[in-house]
C-alpha positions in Angstrom: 10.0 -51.0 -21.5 9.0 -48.1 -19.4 5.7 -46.3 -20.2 3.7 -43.4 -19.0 0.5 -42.5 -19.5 -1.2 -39.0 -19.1 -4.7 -38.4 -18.6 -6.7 -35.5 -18.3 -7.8 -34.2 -15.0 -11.3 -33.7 -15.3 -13.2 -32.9 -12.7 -15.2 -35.4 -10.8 -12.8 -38.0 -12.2 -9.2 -37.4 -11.2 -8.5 -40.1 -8.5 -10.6 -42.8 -9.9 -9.9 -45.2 -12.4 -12.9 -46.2 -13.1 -14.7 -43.1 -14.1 -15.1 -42.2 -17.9 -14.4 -44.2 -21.1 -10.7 -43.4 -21.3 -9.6 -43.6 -17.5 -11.5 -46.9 -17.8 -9.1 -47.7 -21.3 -5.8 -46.6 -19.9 -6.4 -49.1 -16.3 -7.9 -52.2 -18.7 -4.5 -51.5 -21.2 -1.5 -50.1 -18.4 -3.0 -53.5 -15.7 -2.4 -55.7 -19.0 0.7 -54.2 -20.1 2.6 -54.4 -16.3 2.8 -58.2 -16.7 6.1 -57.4 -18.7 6.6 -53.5 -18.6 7.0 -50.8 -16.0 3.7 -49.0 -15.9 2.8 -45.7 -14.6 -0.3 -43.5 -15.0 -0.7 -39.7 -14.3 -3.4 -38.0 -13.7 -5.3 -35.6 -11.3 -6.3 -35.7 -7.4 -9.5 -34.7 -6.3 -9.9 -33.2 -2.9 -10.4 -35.5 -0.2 -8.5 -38.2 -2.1 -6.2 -39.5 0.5 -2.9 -41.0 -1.8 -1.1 -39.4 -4.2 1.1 -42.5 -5.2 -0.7 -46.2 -5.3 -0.1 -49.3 -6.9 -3.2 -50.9 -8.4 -3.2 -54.1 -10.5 0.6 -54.3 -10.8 0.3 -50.2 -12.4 2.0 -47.0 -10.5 -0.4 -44.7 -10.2 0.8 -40.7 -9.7 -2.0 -37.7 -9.1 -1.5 -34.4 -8.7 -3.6 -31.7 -6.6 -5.6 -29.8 -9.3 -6.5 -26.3 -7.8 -9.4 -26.1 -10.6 -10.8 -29.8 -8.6 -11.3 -28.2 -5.4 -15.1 -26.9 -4.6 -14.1 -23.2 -4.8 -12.9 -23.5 -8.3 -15.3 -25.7 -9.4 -17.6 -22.8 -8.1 -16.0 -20.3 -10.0 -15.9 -21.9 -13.3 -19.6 -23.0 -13.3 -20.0 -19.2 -12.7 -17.8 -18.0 -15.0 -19.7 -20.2 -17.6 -23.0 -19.0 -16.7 -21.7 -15.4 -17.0 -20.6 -15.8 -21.0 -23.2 -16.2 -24.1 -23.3 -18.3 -26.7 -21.8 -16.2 -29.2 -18.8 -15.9 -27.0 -18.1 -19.6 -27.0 -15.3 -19.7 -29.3 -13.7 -17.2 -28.0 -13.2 -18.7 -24.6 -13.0 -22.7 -25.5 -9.8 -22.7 -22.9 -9.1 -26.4 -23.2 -7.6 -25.3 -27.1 -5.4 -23.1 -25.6 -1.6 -23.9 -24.6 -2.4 -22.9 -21.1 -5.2 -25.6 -20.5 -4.0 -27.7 -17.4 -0.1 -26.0 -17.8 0.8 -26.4 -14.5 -0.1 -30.1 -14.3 1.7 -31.0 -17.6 4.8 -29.1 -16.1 5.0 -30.7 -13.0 4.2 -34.2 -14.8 7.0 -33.9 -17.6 9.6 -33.5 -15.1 8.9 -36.4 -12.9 8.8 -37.9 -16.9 12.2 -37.0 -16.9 13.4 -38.5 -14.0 11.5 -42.0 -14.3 12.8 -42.0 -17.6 10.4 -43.8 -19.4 10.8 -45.1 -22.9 7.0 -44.2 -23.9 5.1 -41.6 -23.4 1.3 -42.1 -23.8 -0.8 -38.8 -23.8 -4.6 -39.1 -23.7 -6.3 -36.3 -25.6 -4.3 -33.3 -24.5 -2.1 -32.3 -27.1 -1.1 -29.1 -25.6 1.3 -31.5 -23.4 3.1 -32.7 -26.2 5.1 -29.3 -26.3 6.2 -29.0 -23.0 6.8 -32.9 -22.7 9.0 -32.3 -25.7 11.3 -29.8 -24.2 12.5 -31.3 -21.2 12.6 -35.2 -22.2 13.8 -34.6 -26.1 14.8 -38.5 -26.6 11.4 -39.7 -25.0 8.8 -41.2 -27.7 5.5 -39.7 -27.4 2.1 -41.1 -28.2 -0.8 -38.5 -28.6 -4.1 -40.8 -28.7 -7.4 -39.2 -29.5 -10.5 -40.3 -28.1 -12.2 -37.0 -29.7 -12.2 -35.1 -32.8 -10.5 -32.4 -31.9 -7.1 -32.8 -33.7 -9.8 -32.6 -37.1 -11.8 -29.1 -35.5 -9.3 -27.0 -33.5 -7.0 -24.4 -34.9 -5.1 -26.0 -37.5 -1.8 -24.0 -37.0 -1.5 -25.0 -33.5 -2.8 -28.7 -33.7 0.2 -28.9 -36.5 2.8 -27.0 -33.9 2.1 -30.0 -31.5 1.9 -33.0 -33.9 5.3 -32.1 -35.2 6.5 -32.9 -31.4 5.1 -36.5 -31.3 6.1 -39.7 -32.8 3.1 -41.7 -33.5 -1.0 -40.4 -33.5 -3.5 -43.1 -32.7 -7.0 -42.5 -33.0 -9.5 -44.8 -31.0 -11.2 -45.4 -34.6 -10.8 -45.3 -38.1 -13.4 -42.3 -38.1 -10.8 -41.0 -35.7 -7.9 -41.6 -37.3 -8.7 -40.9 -40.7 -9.7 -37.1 -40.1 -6.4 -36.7 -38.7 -4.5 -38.1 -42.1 -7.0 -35.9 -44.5 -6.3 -32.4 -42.5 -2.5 -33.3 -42.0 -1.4 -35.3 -44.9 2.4 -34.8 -43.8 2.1 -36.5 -40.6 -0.1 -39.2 -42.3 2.2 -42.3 -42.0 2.3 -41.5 -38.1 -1.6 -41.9 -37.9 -2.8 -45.6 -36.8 -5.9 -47.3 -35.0 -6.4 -48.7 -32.1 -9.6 -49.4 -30.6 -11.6 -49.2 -27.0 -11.9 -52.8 -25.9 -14.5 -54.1 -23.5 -13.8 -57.3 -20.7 -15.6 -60.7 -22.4 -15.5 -62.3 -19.2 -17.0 -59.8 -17.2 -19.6 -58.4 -20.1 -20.8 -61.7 -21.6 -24.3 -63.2 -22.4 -26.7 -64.6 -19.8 -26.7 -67.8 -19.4 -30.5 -68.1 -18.8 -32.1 -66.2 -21.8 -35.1 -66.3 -20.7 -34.4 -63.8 -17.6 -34.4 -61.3 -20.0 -36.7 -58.7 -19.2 -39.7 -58.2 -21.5 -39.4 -55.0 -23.3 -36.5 -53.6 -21.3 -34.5 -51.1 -23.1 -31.3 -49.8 -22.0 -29.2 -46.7 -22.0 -25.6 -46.5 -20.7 -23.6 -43.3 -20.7 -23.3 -39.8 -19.4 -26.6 -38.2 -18.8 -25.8 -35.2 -20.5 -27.5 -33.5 -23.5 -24.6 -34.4 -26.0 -26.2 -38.0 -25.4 -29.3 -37.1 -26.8 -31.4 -38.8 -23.8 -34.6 -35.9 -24.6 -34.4 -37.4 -28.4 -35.0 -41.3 -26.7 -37.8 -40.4 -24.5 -39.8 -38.8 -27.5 -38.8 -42.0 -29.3 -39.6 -43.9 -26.6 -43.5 -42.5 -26.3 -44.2 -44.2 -29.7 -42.8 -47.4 -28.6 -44.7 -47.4 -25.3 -47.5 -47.0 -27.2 -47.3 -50.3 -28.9 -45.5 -52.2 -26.0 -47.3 -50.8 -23.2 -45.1 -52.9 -20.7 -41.9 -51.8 -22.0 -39.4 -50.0 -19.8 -36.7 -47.9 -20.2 -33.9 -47.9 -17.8 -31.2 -44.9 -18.0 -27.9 -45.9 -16.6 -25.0 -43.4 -15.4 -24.4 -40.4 -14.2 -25.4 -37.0 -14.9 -22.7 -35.1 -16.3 -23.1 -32.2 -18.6 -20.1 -31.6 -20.8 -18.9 -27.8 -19.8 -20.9 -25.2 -22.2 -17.8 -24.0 -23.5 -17.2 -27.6 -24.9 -20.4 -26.8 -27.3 -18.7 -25.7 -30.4 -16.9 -28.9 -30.8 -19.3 -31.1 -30.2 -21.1 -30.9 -33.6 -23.0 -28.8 -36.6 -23.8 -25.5 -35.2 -27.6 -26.3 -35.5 -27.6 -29.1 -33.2 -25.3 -26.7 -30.6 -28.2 -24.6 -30.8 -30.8 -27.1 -29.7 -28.3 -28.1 -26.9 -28.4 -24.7 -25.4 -31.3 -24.7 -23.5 -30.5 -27.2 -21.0 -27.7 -25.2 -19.4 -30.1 -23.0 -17.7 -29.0 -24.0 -14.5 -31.4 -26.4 -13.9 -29.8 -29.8 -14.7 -30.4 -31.5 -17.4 -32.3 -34.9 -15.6 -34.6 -31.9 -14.4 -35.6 -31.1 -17.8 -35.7 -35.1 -18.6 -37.8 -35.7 -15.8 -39.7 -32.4 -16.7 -40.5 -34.3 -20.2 -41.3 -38.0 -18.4 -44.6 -36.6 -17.0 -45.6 -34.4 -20.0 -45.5 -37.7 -21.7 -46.7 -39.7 -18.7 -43.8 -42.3 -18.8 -43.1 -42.0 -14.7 -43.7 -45.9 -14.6 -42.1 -46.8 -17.4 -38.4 -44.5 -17.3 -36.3 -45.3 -14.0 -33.1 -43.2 -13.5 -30.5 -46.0 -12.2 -27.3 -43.9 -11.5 -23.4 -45.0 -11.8 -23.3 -48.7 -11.2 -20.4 -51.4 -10.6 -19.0 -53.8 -13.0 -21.0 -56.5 -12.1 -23.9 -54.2 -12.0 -23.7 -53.3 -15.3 -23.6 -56.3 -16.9 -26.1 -57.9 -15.3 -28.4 -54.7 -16.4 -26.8 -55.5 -20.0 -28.0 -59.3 -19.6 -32.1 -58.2 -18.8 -32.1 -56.1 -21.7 -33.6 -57.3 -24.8 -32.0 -54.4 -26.7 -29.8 -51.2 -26.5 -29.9 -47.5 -27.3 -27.6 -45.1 -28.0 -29.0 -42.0 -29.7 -25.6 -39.5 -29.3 -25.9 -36.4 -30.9 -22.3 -35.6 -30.4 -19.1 -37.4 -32.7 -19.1 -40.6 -30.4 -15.8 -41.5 -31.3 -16.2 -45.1 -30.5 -19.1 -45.8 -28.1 -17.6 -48.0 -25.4 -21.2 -49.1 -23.7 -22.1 -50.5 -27.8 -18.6 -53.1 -27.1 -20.1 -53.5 -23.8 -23.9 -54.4 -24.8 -22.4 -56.5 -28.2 -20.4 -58.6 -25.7 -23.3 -59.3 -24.2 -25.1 -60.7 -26.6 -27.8 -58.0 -27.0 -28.5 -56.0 -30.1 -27.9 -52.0 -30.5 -30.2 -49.8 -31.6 -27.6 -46.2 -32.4 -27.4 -43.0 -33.8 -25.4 -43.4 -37.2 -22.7 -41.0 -36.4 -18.6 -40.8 -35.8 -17.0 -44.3 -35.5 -20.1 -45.8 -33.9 -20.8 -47.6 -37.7 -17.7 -49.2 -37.8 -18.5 -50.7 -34.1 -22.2 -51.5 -35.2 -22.3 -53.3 -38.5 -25.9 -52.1 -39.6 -28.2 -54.8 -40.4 -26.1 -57.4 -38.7 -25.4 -56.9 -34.7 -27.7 -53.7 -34.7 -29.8 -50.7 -36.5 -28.4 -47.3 -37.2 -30.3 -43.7 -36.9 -30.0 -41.0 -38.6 -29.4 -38.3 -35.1 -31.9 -36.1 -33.6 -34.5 -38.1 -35.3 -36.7 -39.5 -32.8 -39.6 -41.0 -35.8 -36.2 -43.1 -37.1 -35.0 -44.2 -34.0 -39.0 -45.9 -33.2 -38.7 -47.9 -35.9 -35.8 -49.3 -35.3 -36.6 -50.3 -31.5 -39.8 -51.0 -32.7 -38.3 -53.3 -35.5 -36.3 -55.1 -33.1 -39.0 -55.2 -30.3 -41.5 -57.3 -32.5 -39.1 -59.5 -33.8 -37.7 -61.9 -31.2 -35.4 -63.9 -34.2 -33.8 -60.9 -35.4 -32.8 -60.1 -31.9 -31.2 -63.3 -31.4 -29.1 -63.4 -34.6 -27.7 -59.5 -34.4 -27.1 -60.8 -30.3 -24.7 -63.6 -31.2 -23.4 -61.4 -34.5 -22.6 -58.6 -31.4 -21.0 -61.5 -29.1 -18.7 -62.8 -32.2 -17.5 -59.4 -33.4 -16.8 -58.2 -29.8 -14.9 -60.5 -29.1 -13.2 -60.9 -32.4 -11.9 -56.9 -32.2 -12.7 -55.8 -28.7 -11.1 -57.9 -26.1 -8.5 -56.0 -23.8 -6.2 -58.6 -24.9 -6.4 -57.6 -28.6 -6.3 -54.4 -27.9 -3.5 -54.6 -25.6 -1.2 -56.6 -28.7 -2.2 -54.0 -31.0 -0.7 -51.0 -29.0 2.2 -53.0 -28.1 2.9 -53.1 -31.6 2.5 -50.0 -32.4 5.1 -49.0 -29.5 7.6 -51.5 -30.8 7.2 -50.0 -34.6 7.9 -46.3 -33.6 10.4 -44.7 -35.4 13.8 -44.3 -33.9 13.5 -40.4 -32.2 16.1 -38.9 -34.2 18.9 -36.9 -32.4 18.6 -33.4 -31.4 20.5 -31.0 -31.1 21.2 -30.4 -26.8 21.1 -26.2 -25.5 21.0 -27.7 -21.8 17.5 -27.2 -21.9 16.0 -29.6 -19.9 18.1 -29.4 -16.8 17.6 -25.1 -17.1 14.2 -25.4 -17.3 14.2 -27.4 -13.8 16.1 -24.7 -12.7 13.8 -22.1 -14.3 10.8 -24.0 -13.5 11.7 -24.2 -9.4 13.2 -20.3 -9.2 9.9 -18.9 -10.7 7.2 -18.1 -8.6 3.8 -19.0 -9.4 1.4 -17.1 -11.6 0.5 -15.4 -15.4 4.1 -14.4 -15.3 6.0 -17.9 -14.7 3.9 -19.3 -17.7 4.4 -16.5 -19.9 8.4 -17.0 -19.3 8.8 -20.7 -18.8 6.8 -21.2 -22.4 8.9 -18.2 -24.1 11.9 -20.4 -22.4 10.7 -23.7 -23.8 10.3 -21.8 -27.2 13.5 -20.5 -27.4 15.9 -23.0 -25.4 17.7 -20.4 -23.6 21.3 -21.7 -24.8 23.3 -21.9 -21.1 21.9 -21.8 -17.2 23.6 -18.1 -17.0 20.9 -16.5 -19.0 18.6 -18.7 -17.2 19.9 -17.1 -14.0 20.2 -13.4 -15.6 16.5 -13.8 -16.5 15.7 -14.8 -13.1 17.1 -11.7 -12.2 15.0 -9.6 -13.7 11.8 -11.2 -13.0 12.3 -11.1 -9.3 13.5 -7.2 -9.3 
């Protein structure tokens, strides 16, 4: 079987694989999947990245040049963010729109079409399902949601694109389910499968007694959405009673883009997020509120780590937190810390209960509540044999649902049980649209055609051509 997956290019990602939950899902899956399958993986190119075809692990790996990835558009769109209100932001959410990464999904779906790949596996983007659609008809298509965003975008054109793919899986039941309730017709092509996490790699310490006295741990984006200024209040009133506790942040900072804000949540919590994109930074304003509450010595900023790093950070913590404000869809670093052996302390909202069972490998909070989530690493801080039970309950479920192995079978399933792509009915359009797709020139004007074009299959390559006509006069 030949499969492709798609990834969004986001910047300060495209050309790793290593770099955000779902680039970090598609190489565990696509490395484990090549043993017996043709793999390859698209995604973006950021500049300065020297290949734009590699092999890793067994897994063909294709990039494109982004324009928006270079340093001058990166420029421009901070600006352009900084230049818009609140207000505006639903206005201009372009990553809804049909136009959001257009070129890339164009040039991608025809290299689709020559590999001819059985599978294709698009992460997140619906909008490609359209334009993957009209030049590889036959091709089976995958759309698998890591965010909510089938459930909160406009419904008319969320149902446009889900009528073009074959099967919907969401990366939990939270997920999934949301998907089923808003579009009950395309229910039966709704499953689960979930993020997995590397046992071998993320596993307990095998002297528990290194563990570090108090040490509580936060793994993720440092971005508001993670609600890092909710732990540190929370963490004042632990510090309080554990004077030699410490709190180690772990990742990079990366606020989502402002735009992203409507979707994140309830409008009241958007609100609240709103003054950190001042232009600032938000670890400014985090380290802005470490000495009003004089934690210096106690809060150390650790940055993006390596594997190896990371676990070993997991195996000196006596406990984890994860107080998202944002729908966490799963909550990779909770697999991560349970295979470890260590007990999570996390905001009770998206799928991140059906990760944590409450009361049994961890404590949920209610979000934004920083009173709630101090009594629950205070809980766990004082009592050294609850720790230890909810650690090996975390160690038996991770590895009972979240090994890349299991996840791996389950999606293999799933592509083996897709339903048979029933025939269409052929206008020539694929090969026309190369055609059409080479003639054109770059600009509004080639996407404004090529999409009317994809709409309504131009029947034969002479209207193609007449239209090309007219474009250039």
């Amino acid at each position: 079987m030949k499969i492709a997956f798609v990834t969004v290019p986001v910047p300060g990602s495209a050309g790793t694989i290593k770099s955000c939950s779902t680039h970090i899902w598609v190489h565990n899956v696509a490395r484990r999947l090549a043993v017996n399958n043709s793999i390859v993986v698209y995604t973006g190119r950021n500049p300065g990245y020297p290949k734009n075809v590699e092999w890793i692990d067994g897994v063909e790996y294709r990039r494109n040049w982004i324009p928006s990835l270079s340093p001058r558009g990166l420029r421009l769109y901070r600006a352009a963010l900084k230049m818009r209100g609140l207000w505006r932001l639903k206005r201009v959410t372009f990553f809804r729109s049909r136009w959001y990464y257009f070129v890339h999904a164009l040039r991608v779906a025809i290299s689709l079409r020559r590999q001819g790949c059985d599978v294709v596996h698009i992460i997140d983007v619906s909008q490609f399902a359209p334009v993957f659609r009209a030049i590889s008809p036959k091709t089976r298509i995958v759309l698998h949601m890591h965010a909510e965003w089938l459930a909160t975008l406009d419904r008319r054109a969320i149902e446009t694109r889900l009528r073009k793919v074959d099967r919907v899986i969401g990366c939990s039941d939270f997920i999934t389910e949301q998907v089923r309730r808003r579009f009950p017709a395309f229910a039966e092509r709704c499953a689960t499968v979930y993020d997995g996490v590397d046992l071998d790699l993320f596993r307990p310490s095998s002297s528990p007694s290194t563990r570090g006295r108090d040490h509580i741990l936060f793994v993720g984006s440092v971005g508001s959405h993670k609600g890092l200024h909710v732990l540190l209040d929370a963490f004042q009133d632990v510090a309080k009673k554990f004077p030699r506790a410490m709190l180690e942040i772990v990742g990079p900072e990366s606020q989502l883009p402002y735009q992203w804000l409507p979707t994140l949540t309830d409008p009241e919590v958007m609100m609240k997020l709103t003054r950190f994109y001042d232009g600032r930074g938000y670890r400014k304003h985090l380290e802005d509120q470490i000495r009003s509450l004089n934690l210096q010595h106690q809060v150390i900023f650790s940055g993006l780590l390596t594997g190896a790093e990371l676990a070993e950070r997991y195996q000196n913590a006596v406990l984890f937190a994860l107080p998202s404000l944002c729908i966490e869809a799963f909550g990779m670093p909770i697999a991560e810390a349970m295979a470890c052996g260590i007990p999570v302390v996390a905001s009770r909202v998206g799928g991140i209960p059906e990760v944590v069972e409450d009361g049994k490998t961890g404590l949920l909070a209610e979000p934004g509540n920083p009173n709630a989530l101090a009594r629950t690493m205070l809980r766990l801080l004082s009592d050294s044999g609850l720790r230890n039970s909810m650690g090996r309950a975390a160690r038996e479920r991770a590895s009972q649902h979240f090994s890349w192995e299991r996840i791996t079978s389950d999606l293999l399933w799933e592509y083996r049980n897709l339903a048979v792509v029933p025939e269409r009915r052929s206008h020539r359009a694929p090969a026309a649209m190369m055609i059409f797709t080479a003639a054109l020139g770059s600009g509004a004007r080639r996407a404004e055609l090529l999409w009317r074009f994809q709409r309504k299959h131009t029947k034969n390559i002479s209207q193609v051509q007449e239209s090309l006509r007219g474009t250039r006069s």
